[in-house]
C-alpha positions in Angstrom: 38.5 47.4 45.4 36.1 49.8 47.0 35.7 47.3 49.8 39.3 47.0 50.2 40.1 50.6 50.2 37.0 51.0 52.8 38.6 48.6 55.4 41.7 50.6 55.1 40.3 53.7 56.4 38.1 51.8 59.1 37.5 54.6 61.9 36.6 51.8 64.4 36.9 48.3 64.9 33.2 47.6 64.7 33.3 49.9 61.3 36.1 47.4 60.3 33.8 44.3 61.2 30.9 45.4 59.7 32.7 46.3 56.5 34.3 43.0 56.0 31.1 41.2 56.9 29.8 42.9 53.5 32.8 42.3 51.7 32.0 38.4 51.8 29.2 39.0 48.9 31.5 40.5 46.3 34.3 38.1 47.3 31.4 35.0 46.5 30.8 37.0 43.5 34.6 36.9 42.6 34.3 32.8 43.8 31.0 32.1 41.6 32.1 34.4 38.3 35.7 32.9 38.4 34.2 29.0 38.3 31.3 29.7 36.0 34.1 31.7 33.5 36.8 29.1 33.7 34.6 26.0 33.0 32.8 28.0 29.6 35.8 29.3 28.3 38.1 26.2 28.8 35.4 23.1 29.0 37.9 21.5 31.8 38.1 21.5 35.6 36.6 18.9 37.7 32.8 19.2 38.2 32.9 18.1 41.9 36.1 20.2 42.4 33.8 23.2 41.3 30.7 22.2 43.3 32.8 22.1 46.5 34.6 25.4 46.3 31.2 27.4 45.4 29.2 25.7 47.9 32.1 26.0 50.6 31.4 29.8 49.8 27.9 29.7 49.4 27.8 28.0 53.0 30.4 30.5 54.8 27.8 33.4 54.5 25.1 32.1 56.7 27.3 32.1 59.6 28.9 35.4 58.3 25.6 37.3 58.6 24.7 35.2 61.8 27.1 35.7 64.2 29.3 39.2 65.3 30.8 40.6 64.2 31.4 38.2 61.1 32.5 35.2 59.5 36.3 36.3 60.2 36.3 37.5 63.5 35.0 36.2 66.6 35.8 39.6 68.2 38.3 42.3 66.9 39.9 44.1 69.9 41.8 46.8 68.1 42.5 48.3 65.1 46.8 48.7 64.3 47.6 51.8 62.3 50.3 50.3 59.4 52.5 51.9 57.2 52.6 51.0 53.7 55.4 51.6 51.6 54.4 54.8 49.9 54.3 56.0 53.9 50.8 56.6 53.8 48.9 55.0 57.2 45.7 52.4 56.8 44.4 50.4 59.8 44.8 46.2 60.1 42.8 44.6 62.3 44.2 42.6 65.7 41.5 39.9 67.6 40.7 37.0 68.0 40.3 34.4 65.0 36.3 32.6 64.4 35.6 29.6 64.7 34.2 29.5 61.3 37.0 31.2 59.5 38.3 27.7 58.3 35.2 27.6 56.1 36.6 30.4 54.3 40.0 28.8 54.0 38.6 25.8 52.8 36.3 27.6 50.1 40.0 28.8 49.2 41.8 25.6 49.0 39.3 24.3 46.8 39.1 27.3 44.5 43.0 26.8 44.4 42.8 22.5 43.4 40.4 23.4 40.9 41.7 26.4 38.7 45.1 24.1 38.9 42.8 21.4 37.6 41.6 23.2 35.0 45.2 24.8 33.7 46.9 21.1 33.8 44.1 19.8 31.7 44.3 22.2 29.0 48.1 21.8 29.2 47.9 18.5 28.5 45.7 18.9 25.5 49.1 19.5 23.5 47.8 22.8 21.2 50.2 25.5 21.4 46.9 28.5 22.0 45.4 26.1 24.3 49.0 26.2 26.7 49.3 30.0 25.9 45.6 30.7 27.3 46.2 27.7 30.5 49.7 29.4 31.3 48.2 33.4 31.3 44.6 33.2 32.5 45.4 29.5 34.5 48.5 30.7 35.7 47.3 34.4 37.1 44.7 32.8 38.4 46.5 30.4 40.4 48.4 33.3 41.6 45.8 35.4 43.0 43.8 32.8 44.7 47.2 31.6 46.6 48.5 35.1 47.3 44.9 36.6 48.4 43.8 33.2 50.3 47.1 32.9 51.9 47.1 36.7 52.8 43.7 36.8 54.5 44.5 33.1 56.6 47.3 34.5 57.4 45.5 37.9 58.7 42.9 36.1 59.9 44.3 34.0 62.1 46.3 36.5 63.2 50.2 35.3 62.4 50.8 39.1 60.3 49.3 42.2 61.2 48.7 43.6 57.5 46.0 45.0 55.5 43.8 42.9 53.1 45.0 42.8 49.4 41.8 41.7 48.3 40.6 42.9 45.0 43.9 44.7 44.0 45.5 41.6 43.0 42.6 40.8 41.0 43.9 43.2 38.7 46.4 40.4 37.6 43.6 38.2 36.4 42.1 40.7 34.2 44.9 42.1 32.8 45.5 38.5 31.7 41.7 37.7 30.1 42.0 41.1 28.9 45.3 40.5 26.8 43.9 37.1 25.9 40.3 38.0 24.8 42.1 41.2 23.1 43.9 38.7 21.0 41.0 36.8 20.0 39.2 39.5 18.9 42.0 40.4 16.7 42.5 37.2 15.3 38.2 36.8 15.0 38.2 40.2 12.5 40.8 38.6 10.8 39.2 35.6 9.7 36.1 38.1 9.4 37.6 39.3 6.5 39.0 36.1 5.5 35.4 35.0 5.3 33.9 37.8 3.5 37.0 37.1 0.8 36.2 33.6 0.9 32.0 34.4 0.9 33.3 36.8 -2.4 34.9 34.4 -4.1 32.6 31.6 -3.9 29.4 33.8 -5.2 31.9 34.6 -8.0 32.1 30.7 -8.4 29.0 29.9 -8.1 27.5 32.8 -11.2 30.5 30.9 -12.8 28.7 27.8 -12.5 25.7 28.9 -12.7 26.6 30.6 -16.4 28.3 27.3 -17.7 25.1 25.2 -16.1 22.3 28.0 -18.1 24.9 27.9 -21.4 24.7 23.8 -20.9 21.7 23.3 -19.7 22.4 21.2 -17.2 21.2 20.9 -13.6 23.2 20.1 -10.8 21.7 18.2 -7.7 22.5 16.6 -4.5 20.6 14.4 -2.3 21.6 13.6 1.4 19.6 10.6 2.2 19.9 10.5 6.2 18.1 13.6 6.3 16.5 12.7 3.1 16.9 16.3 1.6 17.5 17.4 -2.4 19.1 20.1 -3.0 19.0 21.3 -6.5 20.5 24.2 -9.0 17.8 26.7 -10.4 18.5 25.3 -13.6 17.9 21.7 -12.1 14.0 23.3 -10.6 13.6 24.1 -13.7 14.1 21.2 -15.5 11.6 19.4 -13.0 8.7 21.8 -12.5 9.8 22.7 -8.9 9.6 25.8 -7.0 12.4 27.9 -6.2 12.0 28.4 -2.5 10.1 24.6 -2.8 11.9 21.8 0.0 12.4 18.5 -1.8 13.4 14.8 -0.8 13.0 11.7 -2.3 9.3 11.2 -2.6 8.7 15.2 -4.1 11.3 14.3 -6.5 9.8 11.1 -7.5 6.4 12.5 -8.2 8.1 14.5 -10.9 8.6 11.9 -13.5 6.4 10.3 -15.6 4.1 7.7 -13.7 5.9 4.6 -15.9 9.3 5.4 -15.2 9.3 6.1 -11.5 9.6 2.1 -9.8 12.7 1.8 -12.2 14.5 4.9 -11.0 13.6 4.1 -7.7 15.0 1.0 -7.8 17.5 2.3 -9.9 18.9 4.7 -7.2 18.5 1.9 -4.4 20.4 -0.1 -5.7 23.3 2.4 -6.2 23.0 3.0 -2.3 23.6 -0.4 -1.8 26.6 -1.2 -4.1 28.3 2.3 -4.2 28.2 2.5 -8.2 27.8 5.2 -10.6 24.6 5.2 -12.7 23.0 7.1 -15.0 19.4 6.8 -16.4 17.4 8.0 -18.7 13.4 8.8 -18.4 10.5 10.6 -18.6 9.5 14.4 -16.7 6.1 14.9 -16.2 5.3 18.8 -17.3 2.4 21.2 -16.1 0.6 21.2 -19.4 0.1 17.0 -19.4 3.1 16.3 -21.9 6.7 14.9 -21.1 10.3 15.9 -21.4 13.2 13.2 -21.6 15.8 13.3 -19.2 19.3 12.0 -18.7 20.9 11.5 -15.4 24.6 10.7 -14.3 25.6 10.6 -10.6 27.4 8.6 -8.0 27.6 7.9 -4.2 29.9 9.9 -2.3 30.6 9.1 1.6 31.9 11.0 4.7 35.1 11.3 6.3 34.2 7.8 8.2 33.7 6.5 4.5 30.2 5.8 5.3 28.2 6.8 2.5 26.1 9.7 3.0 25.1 11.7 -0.2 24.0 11.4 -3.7 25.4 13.8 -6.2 25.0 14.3 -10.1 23.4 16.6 -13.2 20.7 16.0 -15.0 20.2 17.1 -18.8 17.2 17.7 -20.8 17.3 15.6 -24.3 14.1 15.9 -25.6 15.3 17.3 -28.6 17.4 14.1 -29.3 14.7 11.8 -28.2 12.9 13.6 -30.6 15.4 13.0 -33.4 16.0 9.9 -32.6 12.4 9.4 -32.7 11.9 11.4 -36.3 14.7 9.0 -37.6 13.2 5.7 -36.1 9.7 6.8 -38.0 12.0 7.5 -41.5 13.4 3.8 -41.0 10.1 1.9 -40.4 8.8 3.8 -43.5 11.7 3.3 -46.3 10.6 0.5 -48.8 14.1 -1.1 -48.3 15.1 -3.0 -45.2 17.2 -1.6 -42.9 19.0 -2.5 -40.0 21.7 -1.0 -37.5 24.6 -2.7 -36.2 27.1 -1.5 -33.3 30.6 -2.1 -34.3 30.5 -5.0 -31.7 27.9 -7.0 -34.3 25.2 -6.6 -32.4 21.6 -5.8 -34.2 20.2 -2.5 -32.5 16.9 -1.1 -34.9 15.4 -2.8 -37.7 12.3 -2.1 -39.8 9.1 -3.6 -41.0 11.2 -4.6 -44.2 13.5 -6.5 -42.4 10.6 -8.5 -40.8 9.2 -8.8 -43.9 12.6 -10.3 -45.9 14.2 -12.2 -43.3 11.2 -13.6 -41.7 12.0 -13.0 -38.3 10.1 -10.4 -35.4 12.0 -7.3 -34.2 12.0 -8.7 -31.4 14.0 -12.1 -32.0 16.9 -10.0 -34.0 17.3 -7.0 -31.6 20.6 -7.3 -29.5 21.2 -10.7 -31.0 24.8 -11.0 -32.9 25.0 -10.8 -37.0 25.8 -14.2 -37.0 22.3 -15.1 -36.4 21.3 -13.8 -39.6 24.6 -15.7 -42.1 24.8 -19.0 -42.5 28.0 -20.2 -40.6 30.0 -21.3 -43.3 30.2 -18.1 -44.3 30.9 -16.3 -40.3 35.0 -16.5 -40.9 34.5 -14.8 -44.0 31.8 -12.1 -43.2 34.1 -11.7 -39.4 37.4 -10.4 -42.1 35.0 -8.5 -44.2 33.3 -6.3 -40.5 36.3 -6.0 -39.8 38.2 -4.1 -43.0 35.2 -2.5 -43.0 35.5 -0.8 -39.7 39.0 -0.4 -39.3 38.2 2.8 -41.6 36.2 5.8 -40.0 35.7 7.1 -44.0 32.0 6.7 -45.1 31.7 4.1 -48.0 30.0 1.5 -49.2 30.8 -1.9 -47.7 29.2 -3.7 -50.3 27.4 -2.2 -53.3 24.9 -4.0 -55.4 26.6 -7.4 -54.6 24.2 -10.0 -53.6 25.2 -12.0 -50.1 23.8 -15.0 -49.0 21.6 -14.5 -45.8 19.7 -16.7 -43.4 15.7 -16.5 -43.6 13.9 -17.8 -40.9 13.8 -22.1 -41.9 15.5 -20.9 -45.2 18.2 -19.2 -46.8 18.1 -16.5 -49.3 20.3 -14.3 -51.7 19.4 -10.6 -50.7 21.5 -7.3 -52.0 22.7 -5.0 -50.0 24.1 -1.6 -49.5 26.0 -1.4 -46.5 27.1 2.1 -45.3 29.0 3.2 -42.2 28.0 5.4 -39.8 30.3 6.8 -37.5 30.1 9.0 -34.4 
């Protein structure tokens, strides 16, 4: 503008020359800043298209500052006093036209192909704020590079006598970035706020969850296995010795648990990668102070949006306290002077005790998981088969048979036994 504004008030024709040999820098400047902004803020335009119009430019101001009186003007004869429409007078240059003016024009012409370049592409991209932003900033662009590139050929090569309109029309362009970048500043506190509402509510959710996890005792966890990071609760930290600030993957995790239990859950958890299952396990936590806590573990593979499977998510739960039960009840079986022996409700033998061993004649470990038959002789099965199966229709407690005798199979013999059968229901 200042340029601009300085040629129209040229005193002299070499005044006039010198001043628009120095106006070629802040018009490169316009040339370099315009390319450089177009391909951040809209990641289109032809790379090549760009290349060629800056070095066109870059190129035009050795001769500019080489020859006289400049890049323009191989020699300016006289300078016209013009008229402009608000009647105030400003000088135009008359002469005669440089050979290396077409440099210029060119630099022009390829400024022009690629800002049209750039607002077709983003056009064609479909999104409604994509052809908003190509048609304001794409569009006044197009506008000033035509009407200032035409306008100084045109002066150049001497078919008007006029003054420049240089910078003025720039005015056009920033108007339009500034109503553009104006918007998206609008729109960016918007969704500022959105995101501190949205920040709000999901520390709100997560002392929610972090209340019900404390109240359950359960720890949540996830494991991303490309980058092989754990992520886990505080409550799930605690529940495996680990640090709060600690990082963890796979192989920290694993050192956590009890040195017996850790190829199984490894293997455990491999397998799940592989075949995409749930699984849950239960084992051992190594503590600080030498001893273990049991604990159980549910989780299942979950993949990305390309259904590849990327992460491992799930709770864990401390049950020592009903390991320890179950435990405190398995020692009060083994020690009653009775046998006794626990059946699921699909017949299958799940805890015995020394007794048992003792009557029967068989090991714990030939009855456990086998079926009741194994113990009644099968002439009896039908029979017993209607009797399991009165007996558990009912969920009241009662005695199945009380102080009847029943006639069992011993190990290589058969023997009356009496029994009191109870149910036990969860």
């Amino acid at each position: 503008m200042v340029a601009e504004l300085l040629l129209m008030h040229a005193k002299s024709a070499a005044e006039f020359g010198a001043l628009l040999r120095w106006a070629q820098l802040p018009i490169f400047a316009f040339f370099a800043s315009s390319i450089i902004f177009l391909r951040i803020y809209f990641n289109a335009g032809r790379l090549w298209l760009a290349v060629t119009a800056f070095g066109l430019r870059l190129v035009s101001l050795f001769p500019n500052f080489l020859v006289h009186p400049n890049l323009n003007y191989q020699e300016i004869t006289e300078l016209r006093s013009v008229t402009l429409w608000n009647g105030e007078r400003v000088s135009a240059a008359v002469g005669v036209a440089s050979q290396w003016q077409f440099l210029a024009s060119l630099s022009s012409l390829a400024l022009l192909l690629f800002v049209v370049d750039v607002t077709l592409t983003c056009w064609r991209r479909g999104d409604r704020n994509e052809r908003r932003r190509a048609a304001a900033i794409g569009g006044s662009f197009i506008i000033v590079v035509a009407v200032v590139g035409g306008n100084a050929a045109l002066v150049h090569w001497g078919f008007i006598s006029h003054p420049f309109y240089l910078f003025g029309s720039f005015l056009l362009v920033v108007l339009a970035i500034g109503n553009e970048l104006g918007g998206e500043v609008i729109n960016s506190t918007t969704l500022a706020g959105q995101l501190k509402e949205s920040r709000s509510e999901l520390r709100q959710n997560q002392r929610r969850m972090d209340l019900a996890s404390a109240a359950a005792a359960v720890g949540a966890w996830e494991w991303d296995f490309h980058s092989d990071s754990i992520w886990m609760s505080d409550q799930a930290r605690d529940l495996y010795g680990i640090g709060p600030s600690e990082p963890i993957d796979f192989s920290r995790f694993l050192s956590t648990l009890y040195l017996e239990d850790r190829a199984a859950v490894r293997e455990l958890v491999m397998n799940s990668l592989g075949d995409g299952l749930r699984f849950q396990r239960e084992y051992r936590v190594q503590r600080v102070d030498g001893d273990f806590s049991w604990v159980a573990t549910r989780g299942r593979i979950e993949g990305g949006s390309d259904g590849e499977r990327t992460v491992l998510r799930g709770i864990s739960l401390d049950i020592s306290e009903r390991k320890l039960a179950d435990e405190r009840f398995r020692e009060v079986v083994e020690a009653a002077p009775t046998g006794m022996l626990i059946m699921s409700l699909d017949g299958r033998i799940s805890l015995i005790n020394a007794q048992v061993e003792a009557d029967f004649r068989y090991s714990r470990q030939e009855l456990i998981g086998q079926s009741w038959k194994v113990l009644i002789p099968e002439r009896f099965h039908s029979h017993h088969h209607v009797l399991r199966n009165k007996f558990t229709a009912e969920s009241l407690t009662r005695s199945m048979a009380m102080g009847q005798d029943i006639f069992w199979r011993c190990k290589r013999k058969f023997c009356w036994i009496s029994v009191l059968v109870p149910s036990m229901r969860r």
